[in-house]
N, C-alpha and C positions, 0 to 999 in steps of 0.2 A: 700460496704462502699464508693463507687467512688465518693457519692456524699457531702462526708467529704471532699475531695480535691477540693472544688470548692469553695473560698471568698466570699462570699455574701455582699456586701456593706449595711450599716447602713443607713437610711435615718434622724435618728436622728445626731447633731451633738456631737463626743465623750465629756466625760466631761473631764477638767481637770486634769492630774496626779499626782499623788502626788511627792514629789523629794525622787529619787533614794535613798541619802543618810540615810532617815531615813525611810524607808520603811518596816524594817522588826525591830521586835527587840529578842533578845533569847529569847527562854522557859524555860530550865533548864541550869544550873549549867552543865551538861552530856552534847547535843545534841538538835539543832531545836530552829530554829524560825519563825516567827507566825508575819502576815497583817493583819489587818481588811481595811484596807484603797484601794483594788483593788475589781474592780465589770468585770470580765472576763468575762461577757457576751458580754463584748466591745473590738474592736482592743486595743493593746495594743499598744503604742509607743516606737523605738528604744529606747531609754536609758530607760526605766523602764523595758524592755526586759531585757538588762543588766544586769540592777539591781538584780533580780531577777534569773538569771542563776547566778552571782555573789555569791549570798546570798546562794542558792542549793550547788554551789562548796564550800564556806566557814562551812555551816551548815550543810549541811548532808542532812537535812534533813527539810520541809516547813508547814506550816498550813498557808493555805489563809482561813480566817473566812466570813459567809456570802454568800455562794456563793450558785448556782442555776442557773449550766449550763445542757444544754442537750446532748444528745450523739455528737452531730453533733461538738459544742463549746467545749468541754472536749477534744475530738478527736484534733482537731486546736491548742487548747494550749498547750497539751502536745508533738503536733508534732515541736514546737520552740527547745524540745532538743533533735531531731534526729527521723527515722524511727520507724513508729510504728509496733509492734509485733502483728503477728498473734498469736494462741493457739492449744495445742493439748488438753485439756481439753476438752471431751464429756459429756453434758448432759443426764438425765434420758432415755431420746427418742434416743440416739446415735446423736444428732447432736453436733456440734462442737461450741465453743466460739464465739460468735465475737469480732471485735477487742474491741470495747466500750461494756463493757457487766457487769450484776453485779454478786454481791456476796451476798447470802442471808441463813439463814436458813428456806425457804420454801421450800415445796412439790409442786408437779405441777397442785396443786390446790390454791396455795397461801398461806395455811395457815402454820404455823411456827409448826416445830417437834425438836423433844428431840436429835436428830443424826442429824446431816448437812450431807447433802450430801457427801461434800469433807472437810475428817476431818485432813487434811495434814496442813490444813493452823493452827492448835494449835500446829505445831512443829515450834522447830525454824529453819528459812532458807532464805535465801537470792533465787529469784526468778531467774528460769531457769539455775543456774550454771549446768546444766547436759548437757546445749548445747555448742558448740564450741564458740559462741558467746553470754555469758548470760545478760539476760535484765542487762541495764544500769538506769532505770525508772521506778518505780511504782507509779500509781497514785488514791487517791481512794476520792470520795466524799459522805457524808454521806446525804443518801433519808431519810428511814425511822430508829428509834432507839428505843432501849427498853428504858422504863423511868430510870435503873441504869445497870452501865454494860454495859459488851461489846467491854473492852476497850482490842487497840494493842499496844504492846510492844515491845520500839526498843533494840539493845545493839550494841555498836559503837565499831567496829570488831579494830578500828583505838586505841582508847585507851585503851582494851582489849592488842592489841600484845604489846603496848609498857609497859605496867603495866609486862610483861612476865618477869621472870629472864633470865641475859642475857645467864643462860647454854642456857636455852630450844632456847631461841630466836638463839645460834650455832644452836643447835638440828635440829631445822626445819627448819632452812636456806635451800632453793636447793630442799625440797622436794616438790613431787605435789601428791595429792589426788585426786581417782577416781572419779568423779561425774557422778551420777546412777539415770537414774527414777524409773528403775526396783528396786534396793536397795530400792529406796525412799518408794515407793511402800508398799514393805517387810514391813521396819522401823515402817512409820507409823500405819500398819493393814488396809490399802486402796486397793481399789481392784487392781487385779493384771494389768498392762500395756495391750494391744493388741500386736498382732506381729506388725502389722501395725507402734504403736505408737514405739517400740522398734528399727524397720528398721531406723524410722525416725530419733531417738535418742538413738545412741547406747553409752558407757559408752563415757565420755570424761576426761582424764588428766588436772587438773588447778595446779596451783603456789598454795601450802599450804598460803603460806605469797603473800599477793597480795600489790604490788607498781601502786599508785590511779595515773592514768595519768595526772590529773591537779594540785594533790598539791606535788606528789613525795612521799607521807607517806606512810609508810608498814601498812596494816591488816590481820589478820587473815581471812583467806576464805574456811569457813567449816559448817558445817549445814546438815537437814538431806538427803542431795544428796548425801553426802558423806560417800563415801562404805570406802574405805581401802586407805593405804597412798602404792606408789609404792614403793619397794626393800624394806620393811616389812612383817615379816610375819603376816597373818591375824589379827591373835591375839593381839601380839604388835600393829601395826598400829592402829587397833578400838580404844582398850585403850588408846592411846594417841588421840587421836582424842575426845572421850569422854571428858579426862581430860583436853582437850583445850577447848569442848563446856561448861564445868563447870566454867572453869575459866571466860569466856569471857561474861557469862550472869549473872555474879555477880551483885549486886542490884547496885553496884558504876557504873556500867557500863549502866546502865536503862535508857530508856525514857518510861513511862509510858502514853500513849495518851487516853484522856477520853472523849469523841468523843459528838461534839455538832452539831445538824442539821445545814447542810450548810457546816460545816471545807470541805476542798478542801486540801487530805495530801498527797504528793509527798517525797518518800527518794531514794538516793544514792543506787542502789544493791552491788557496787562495795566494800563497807565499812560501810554496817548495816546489821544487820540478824533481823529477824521480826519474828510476832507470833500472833495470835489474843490470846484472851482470852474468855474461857466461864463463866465470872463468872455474868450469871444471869439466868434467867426464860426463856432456848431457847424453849420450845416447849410451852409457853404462848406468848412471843410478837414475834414483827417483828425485824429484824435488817436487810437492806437492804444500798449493797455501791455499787456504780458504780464504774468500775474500766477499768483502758487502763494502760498498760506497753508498754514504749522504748525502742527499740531491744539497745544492746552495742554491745563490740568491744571484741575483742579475750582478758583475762587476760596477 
């Protein structure tokens, strides 16, 4: 990928920006809003940069509509919010992700089957929290799409904890929660880790309730990495843990995204748990997204 980190100058002149202020507008009543008005296949300029990390810290969560970038442009704009993450994700053949890589239900003959491969992505989860420092950035753009269906589901971990009563919200003050690949693993029914990948990521402690660095708000930070809460016993812990994943994916809490060729969808890991959905004909059409994650910052 070294050749991601290299500018390429434009010989056309950029066009016009639009203003900062009215750049984005909501989606839902929940979480996210949604551009039609930015073509990122072009530099961007300082203040609609802004604009735009602005918009990510207020919203959560983004749709730039229209878009049709390539690995090389994907890669550049997503590195405006910080380092991008490598993968431990192996492919069929034992090779590994790359950074700009997508997501599809094909076999490695291209055509689309009834089992994805990696069927972890229909739990809900907030990406990488098994690591010391879990992605701060997901980003995914839609290639190809089935004519209905398909669509991923956010839940805003932010008005989830505060909807909590305030016993539970004592209750879990102070605690932190295992985060496991190897659980995750188990959880879903995916095949089991390597030693390899397990060296690399062995369990990690996170803040039950996570404090978002830019706005100060508490969220719930739980999903299926999460094995067991510490100084609980097994038991106890899961069930509360369960009974937090119940409460916090309640439909009041939803953003439901219904994916049109071109959207360009980036969310917050730090305070949304995610999910695709299978609700169409996976082993008739195609549904291909190219995807890069932004490494974060310790919880």
């Amino acid at each position: 990928m070294d050749s991601l980190h290299a500018q390429t100058a434009s010989t056309n002149p950029a066009p016009p920006q639009p203003e900062p202020s009215s750049l984005f507008r909501p989606l839902s009543g929940v979480l996210g809003a949604e551009t039609d008005a930015l073509d990122l296949s072009r530099p961007l300029d300082a203040a609609t940069v802004e604009a735009v990390r602005a918009a990510f810290r207020d919203h959560h969560l983004l749709v730039i509509r229209n878009q049709s970038l390539d690995k090389e442009r994907m890669y550049r704009f997503a590195e405006l919010f910080g380092p991008i993450e490598s993968h431990m994700i192996r492919l069929a053949d034992g090779s590994k992700w790359d950074a700009v890589h997508t997501i599809t239900n094909l076999d490695a003959a291209g055509n689309p089957v009834a089992k994805p491969f990696i069927s972890s992505n229909y739990f809900w989860h907030t990406d990488k929290s098994f690591l010391p420092e879990p992605s701060l950035l997901t980003m995914l753009q839609a290639v190809e799409l089935p004519p209905n269906g398909g669509d991923t589901q956010f839940a805003d971990m932010t008005k989830a904890y505060d909807a909590l009563p305030d016993a539970t919200k004592r209750r879990v003050e102070g605690m932190k929660t295992v985060q496991s690949l190897e659980f995750m693993r188990r959880y879903t029914g995916s095949a089991p880790p390597t030693e390899e990948d397990i060296a690399a990521a062995p369990p990690v402690a996170h803040p039950l309730v996570r404090v978002h660095p830019e706005t100060g708000r508490r969220s719930l930070y739980i999903g299926m990495y999460s094995s067991h809460i510490e100084g609980l016993p097994e038991e106890e812990g899961r069930a509360l843990l369960e009974e937090l994943l119940a409460h916090a994916t309640q439909e009041r809490f939803l953003y439901v995204h219904t994916w049109r060729l071109g959207d360009l969808v980036f969310w917050d890991n730090r305070c949304l748990l995610h999910r695709a959905v299978a609700n169409f004909e996976m082993g008739k059409h195609r549904r291909v997204l190219m995807r890069v994650v932004v490494k974060g910052e310790a919880p």
